[in-house]
FINUBA-566179 format. One line per 3 residues: their letters; for each residue y, z, x of C-alpha. Coordinates in Angstrom, 3 decimals, m for minus. Layout:
A = Y:Z:X | ...
This chain:
XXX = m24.246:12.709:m24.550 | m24.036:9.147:m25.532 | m26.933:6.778:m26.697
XXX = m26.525:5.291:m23.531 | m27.129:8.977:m21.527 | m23.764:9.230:m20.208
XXX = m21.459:12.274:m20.793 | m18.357:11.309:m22.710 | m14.790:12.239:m20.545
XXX = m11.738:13.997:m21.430 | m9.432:13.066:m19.188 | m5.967:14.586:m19.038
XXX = m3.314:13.872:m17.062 | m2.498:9.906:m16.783 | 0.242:9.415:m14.267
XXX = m0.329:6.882:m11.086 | m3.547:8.781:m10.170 | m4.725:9.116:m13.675
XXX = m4.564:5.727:m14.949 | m6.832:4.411:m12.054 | m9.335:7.568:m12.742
XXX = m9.632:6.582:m16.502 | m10.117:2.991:m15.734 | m12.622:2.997:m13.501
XXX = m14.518:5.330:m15.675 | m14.587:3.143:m18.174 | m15.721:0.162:m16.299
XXX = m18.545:2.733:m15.052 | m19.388:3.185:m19.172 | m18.112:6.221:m19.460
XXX = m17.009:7.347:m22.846 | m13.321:8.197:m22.820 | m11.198:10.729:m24.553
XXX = m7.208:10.785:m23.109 | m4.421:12.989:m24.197 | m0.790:11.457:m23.530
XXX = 1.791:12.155:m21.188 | 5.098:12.826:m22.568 | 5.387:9.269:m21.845
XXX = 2.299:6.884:m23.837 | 2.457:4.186:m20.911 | m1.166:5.480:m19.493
XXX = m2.502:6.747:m23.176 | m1.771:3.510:m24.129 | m2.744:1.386:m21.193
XXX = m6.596:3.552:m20.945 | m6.579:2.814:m25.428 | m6.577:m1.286:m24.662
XXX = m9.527:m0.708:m22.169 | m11.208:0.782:m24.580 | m10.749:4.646:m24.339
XXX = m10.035:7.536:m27.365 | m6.640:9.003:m27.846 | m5.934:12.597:m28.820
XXX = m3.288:14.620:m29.707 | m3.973:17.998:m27.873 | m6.519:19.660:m25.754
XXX = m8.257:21.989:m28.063 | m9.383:18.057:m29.515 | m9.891:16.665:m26.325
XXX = m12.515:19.377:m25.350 | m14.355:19.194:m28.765 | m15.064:15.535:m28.320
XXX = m15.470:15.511:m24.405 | m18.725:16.811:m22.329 | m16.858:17.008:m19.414
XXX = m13.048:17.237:m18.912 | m10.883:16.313:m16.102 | m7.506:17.642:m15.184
XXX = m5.465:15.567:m12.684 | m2.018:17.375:m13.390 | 0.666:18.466:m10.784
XXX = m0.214:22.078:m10.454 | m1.917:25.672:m11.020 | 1.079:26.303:m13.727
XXX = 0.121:23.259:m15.838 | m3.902:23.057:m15.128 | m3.434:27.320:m16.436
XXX = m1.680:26.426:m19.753 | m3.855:23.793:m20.700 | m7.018:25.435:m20.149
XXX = m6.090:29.146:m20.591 | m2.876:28.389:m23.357 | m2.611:28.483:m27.387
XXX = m4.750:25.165:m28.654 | m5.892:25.249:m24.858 | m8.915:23.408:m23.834
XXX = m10.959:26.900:m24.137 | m10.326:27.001:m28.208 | m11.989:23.517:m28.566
XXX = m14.509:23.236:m25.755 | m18.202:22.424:m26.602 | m21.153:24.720:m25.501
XXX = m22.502:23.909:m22.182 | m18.698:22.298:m21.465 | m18.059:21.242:m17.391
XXX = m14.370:21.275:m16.165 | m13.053:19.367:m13.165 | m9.555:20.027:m11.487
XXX = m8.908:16.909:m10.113 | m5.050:18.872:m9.667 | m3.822:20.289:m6.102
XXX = m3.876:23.915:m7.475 | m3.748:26.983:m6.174 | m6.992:28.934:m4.818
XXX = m6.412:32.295:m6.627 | m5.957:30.342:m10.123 | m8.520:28.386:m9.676
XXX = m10.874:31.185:m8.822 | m9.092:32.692:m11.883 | m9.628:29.650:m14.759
XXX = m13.039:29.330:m12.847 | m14.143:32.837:m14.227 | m12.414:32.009:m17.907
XXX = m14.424:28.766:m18.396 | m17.353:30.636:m17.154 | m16.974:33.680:m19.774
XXX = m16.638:30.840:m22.195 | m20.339:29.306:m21.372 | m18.939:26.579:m18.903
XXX = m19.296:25.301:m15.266 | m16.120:24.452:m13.292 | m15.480:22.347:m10.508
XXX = m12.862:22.203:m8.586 | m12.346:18.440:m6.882 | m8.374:17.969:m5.590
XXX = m7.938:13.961:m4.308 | m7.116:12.336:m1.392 | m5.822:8.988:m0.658
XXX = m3.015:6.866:m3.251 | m2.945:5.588:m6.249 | m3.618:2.167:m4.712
XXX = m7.284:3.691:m4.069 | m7.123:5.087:m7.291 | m7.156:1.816:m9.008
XXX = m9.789:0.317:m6.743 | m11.884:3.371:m7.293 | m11.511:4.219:m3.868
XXX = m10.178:7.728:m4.067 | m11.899:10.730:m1.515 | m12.538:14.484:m3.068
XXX = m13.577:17.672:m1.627 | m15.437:19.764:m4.589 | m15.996:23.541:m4.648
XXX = m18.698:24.112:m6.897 | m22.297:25.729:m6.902 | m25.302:23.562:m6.396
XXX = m26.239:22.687:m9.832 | m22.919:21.915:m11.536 | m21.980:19.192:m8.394
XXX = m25.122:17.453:m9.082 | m23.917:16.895:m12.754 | m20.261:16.091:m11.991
XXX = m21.404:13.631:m8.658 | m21.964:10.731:m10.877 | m18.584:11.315:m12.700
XXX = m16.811:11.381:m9.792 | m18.419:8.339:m7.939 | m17.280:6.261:m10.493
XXX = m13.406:6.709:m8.939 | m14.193:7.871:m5.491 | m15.272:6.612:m2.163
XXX = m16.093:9.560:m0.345 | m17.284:12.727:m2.125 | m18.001:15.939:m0.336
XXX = m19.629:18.890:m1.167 | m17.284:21.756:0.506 | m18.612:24.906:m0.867
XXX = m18.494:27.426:m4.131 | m15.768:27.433:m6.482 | m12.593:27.497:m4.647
XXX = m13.464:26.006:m1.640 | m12.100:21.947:m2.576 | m8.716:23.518:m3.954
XXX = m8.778:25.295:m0.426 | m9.435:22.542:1.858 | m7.055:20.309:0.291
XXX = m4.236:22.527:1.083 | m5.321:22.752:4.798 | m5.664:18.700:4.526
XXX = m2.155:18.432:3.371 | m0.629:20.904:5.483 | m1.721:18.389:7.979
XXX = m0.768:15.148:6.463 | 2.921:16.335:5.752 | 2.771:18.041:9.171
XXX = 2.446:14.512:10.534 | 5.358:12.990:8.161 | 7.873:15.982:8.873
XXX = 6.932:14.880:13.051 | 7.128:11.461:11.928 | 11.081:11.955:10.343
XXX = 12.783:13.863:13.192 | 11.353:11.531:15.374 | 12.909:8.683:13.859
XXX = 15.966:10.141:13.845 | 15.434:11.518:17.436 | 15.027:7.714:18.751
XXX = 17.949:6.426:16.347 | 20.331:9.150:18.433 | 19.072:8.653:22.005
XXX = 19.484:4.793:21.262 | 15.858:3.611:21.491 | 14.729:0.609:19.156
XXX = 12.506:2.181:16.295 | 10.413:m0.939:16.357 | 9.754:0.090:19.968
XXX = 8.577:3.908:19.040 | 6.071:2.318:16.320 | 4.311:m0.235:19.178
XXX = 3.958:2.669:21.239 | 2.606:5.176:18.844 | 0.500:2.643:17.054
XXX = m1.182:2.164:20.713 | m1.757:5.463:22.008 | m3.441:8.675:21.210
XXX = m0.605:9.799:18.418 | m1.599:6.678:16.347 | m2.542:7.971:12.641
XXX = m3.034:6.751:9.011 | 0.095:8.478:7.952 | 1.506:6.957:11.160
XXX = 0.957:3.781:9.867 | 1.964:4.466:6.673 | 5.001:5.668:7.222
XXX = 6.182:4.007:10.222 | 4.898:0.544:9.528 | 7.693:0.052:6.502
XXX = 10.352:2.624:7.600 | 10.946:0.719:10.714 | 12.209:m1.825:8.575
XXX = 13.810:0.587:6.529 | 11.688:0.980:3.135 | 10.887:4.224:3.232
XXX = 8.517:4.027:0.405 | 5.239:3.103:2.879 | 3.692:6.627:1.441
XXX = 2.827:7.200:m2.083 | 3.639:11.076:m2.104 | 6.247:12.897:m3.371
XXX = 8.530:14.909:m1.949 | 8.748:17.345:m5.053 | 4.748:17.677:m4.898
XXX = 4.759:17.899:m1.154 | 6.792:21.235:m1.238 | 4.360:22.301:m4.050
XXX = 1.402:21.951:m1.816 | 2.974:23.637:1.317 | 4.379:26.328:m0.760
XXX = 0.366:27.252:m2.077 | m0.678:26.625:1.431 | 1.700:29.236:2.868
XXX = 0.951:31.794:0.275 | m2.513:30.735:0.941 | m2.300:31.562:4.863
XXX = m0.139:34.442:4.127 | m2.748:36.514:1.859 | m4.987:36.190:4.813
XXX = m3.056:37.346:6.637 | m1.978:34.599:8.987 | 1.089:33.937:10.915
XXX = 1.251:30.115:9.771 | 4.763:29.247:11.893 | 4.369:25.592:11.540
XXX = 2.992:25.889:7.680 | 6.466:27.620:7.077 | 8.150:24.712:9.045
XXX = 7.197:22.102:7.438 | 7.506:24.056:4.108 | 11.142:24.264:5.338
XXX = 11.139:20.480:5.748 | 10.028:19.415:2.431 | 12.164:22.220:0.311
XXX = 15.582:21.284:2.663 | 14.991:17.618:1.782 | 14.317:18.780:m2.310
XXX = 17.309:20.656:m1.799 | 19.492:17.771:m0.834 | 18.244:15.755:m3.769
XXX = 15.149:13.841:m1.887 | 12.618:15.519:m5.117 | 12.329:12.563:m6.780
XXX = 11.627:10.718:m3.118 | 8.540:9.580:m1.926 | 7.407:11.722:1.816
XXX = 8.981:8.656:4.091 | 12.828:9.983:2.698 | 11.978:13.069:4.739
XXX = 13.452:10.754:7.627 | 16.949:9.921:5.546 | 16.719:13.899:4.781
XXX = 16.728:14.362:8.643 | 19.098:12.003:8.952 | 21.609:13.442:6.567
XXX = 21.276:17.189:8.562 | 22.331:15.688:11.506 | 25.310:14.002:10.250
XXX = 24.162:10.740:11.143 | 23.390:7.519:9.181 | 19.707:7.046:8.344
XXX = 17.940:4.817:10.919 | 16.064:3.173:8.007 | 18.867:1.891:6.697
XXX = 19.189:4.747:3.626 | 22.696:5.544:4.123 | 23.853:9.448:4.291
């Protein structure tokens, strides 16, 4: 702890999400420990405001009380924490992680049990919203954690999110966020045939947005989508296509171990992988409509092109 009484933050992973994370928890007075990308944009951005830079985890967790991983999967949040000069080889006694990541439950569950056989507490907190929230500190998170270790990572969190909830034991935020996604990129794959759907039958796409955006269909990721790709920018979503297919991918193993059937988790699964597949991965969700577009041999009603 700090003279000031406030734990001091590792914080790994500094891409759009990241970089609004670490700067809000320093204007909260957080200590701040960072490791860099393989690009030093955020490292060196969060370093101006103030924070620590390190050159691997094992030093990250030595200096940090609490460490936060907001990385792009179970693969990367397993070889930082689990890994050769992981976070484990460096981590202080008494040590809380956070997995601020979209990872997968049976991971989790299993770098849950390694911090804990190293005298940790682990949380697991995926994020909702954009990076735009991120910035403004405005970010939501469903935690899976036991009593005790969410009251000591509540105030940590707070200082970058909105809307925290408590969802259950270790696991349970990990879980939940796949279910929220599956229904988020449910609504964009919907959202991209029908676009292409009115483009073919000849009806005015500014026409299907006043009618959605009036009725009982009318959604956030309506909105976001919609409200710019009617004028084609398909960019009115800050997700990516890439980590979209990522998510539904753990979601359907998820389902699958239950067992459940999950026929529209595969669908949309098969949505998100065709338009990876035809070179969308780099493509933020709303290209899901030129994917559509390109399937059907037809122009892209947003104006995209083939």
């Amino acid at each position: 702890m700090t003279m000031q009484g406030k734990p001091t933050i590792g914080l790994i992973g500094l891409g759009m999400m990241g970089q609004g994370i670490g700067s809000n928890l320093l204007r909260h007075g957080f200590p701040l420990v960072v490791m860099p990308n393989r690009s030093r944009v955020g490292s060196d951005r969060l370093e101006g405001e103030g924070a620590t830079v390190v050159d691997s985890p094992q030093s990250l967790a030595g200096s940090a009380d609490i460490v936060i991983l907001c990385v792009p999967g179970s693969p990367q949040v397993e070889a930082l924490v689990l890994g050769a000069g992981g976070l484990l080889e460096g981590c202080r006694p008494g040590f809380v992680l956070i997995d601020c990541s979209t990872s997968e439950p049976g991971s989790t569950e299993r770098v849950a049990a390694a911090v804990a056989a190293a005298g940790g507490r682990f949380a697991d907190a995926p994020l909702a919203r954009t990076p735009v929230e991120a910035e403004a500190g405005r970010l939501n998170t469903m935690v899976g954690a036991d009593d005790a270790t969410f009251a000591a990572v509540e105030p940590v969190l707070a200082a970058f999110c909105e809307n925290i909830f408590h969802v259950g034991p270790v696991g349970a935020g990990h879980k939940l966020k796949l279910v929220n996604n599956f229904l988020a990129m449910g609504q964009a794959a919907l959202i991209a045939e029908a676009f292409v759907a009115c483009d073919a039958v000849g009806v005015p796409l500014e026409k299907l947005y006043e009618v959605v955006a009036a009725g009982g269909a009318n959604s956030g990721i309506f909105r976001m989508i919609a409200g710019t790709a009617k004028d084609g920018d398909l960019d009115g979503m800050r997700f990516g296509i890439a980590n979209a297919a990522k998510d539904l991918g753990y979601y359907t193993r998820m389902t699958a171990d239950v067992p459940l059937t999950g026929n529209l988790g595969n669908a949309v699964r098969h949505a998100l992988v065709e338009a990876r597949n035809l070179g969308f991965a780099d493509a933020l969700v709303g290209h899901l409509i030129a994917a559509q577009a390109r399937v059907n041999g037809r122009l892209s009603p947003a104006g995209t092109g083939s």
